[in-house]
C-alpha positions as CSV (number, residue, x, y, z in Angstrom):
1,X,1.9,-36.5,27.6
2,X,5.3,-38.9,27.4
3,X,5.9,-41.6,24.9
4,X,6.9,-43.7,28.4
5,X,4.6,-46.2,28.2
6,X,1.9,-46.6,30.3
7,X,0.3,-49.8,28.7
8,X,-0.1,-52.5,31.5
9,X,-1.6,-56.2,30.6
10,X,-5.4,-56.1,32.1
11,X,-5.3,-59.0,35.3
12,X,-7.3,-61.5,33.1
13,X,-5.5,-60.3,29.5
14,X,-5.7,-64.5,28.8
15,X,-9.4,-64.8,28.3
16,X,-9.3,-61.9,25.5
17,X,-8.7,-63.0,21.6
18,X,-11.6,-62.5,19.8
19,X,-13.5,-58.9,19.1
20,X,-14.6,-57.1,22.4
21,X,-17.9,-56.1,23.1
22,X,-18.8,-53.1,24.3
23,X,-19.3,-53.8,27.8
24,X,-16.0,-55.4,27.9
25,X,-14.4,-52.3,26.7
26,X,-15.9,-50.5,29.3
27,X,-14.2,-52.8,31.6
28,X,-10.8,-52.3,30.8
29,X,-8.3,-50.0,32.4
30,X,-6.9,-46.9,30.5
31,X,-4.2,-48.6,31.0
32,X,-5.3,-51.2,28.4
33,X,-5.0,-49.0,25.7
34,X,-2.8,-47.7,23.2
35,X,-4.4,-44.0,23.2
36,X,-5.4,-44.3,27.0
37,X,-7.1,-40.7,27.0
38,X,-8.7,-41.2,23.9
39,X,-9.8,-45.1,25.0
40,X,-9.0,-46.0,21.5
41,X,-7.3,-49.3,20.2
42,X,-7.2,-51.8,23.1
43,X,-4.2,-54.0,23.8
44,X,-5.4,-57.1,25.6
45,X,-4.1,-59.9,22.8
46,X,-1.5,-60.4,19.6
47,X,-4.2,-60.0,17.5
48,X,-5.3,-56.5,19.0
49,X,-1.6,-55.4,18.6
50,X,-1.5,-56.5,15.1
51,X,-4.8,-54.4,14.5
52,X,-3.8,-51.4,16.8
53,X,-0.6,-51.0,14.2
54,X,-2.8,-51.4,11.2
55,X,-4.8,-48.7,12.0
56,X,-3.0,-46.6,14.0
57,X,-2.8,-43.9,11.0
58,X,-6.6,-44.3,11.2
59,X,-7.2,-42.8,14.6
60,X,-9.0,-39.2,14.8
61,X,-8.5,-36.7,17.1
62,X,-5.0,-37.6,18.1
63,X,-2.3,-35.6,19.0
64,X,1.7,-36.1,18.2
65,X,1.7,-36.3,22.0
66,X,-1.0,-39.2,21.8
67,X,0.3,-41.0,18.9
68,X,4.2,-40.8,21.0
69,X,2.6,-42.2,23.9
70,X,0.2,-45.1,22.1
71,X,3.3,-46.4,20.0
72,X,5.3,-47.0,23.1
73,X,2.1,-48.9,24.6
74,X,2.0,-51.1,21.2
75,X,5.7,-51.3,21.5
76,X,5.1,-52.6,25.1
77,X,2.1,-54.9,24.5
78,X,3.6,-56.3,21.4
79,X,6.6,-57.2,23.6
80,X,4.3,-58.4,26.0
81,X,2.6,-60.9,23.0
82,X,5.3,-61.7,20.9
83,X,4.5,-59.3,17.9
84,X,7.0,-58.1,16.2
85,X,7.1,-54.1,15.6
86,X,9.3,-53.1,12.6
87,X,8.4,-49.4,12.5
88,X,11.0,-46.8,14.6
89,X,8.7,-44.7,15.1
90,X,5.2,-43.8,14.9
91,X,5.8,-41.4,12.4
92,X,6.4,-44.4,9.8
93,X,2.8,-46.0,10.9
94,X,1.3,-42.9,8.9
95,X,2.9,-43.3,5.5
96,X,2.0,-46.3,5.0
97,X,-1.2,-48.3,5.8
98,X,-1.5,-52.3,5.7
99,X,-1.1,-52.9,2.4
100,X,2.5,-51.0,2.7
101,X,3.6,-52.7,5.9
102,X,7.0,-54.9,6.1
């Protein structure tokens, strides 16, 4: 894997903001996700950003490789929805959960 992003908005990203459903999640493109082989931690709103970077450390069964390539998707989709990512790397998601944040 590459931490060049691969995260791309889904076509109808404006009618998510509240908690998917399952079947909604099914829906989505890789694409849509932060981990896109795992399927883990959509990216379809601010809100899902804010959550993807709270649990980020929080995610099993991901590699380095994985957790290179989803920070570069939340670093895209945050761009994307005006979230603002203070973190260099993803390295300093996983010393520090939400109550550490900045």
């Amino acid at each position: 894997m590459t931490d060049t992003p691969t995260w791309q908005p889904p076509a109808d990203a404006e009618q998510f903001s509240g908690t998917l459903d399952a079947a909604e999640t099914s829906r989505l493109p890789d694409s849509a996700f932060a981990f896109p082989g795992l399927r883990k931690e959509p990216l379809v709103s601010a809100s899902h950003v804010r959550n993807a970077l709270a649990r980020f450390d929080q995610v099993q069964g991901a590699s380095a490789a994985d957790r290179a390539l989803a920070f570069a998707n939340i670093r895209e989709a945050a761009s994307y929805f005006g979230v603002q990512v203070t973190e260099d790397s993803w390295q300093d998601l996983m010393h520090h959960g939400r109550t550490g944040r900045r």
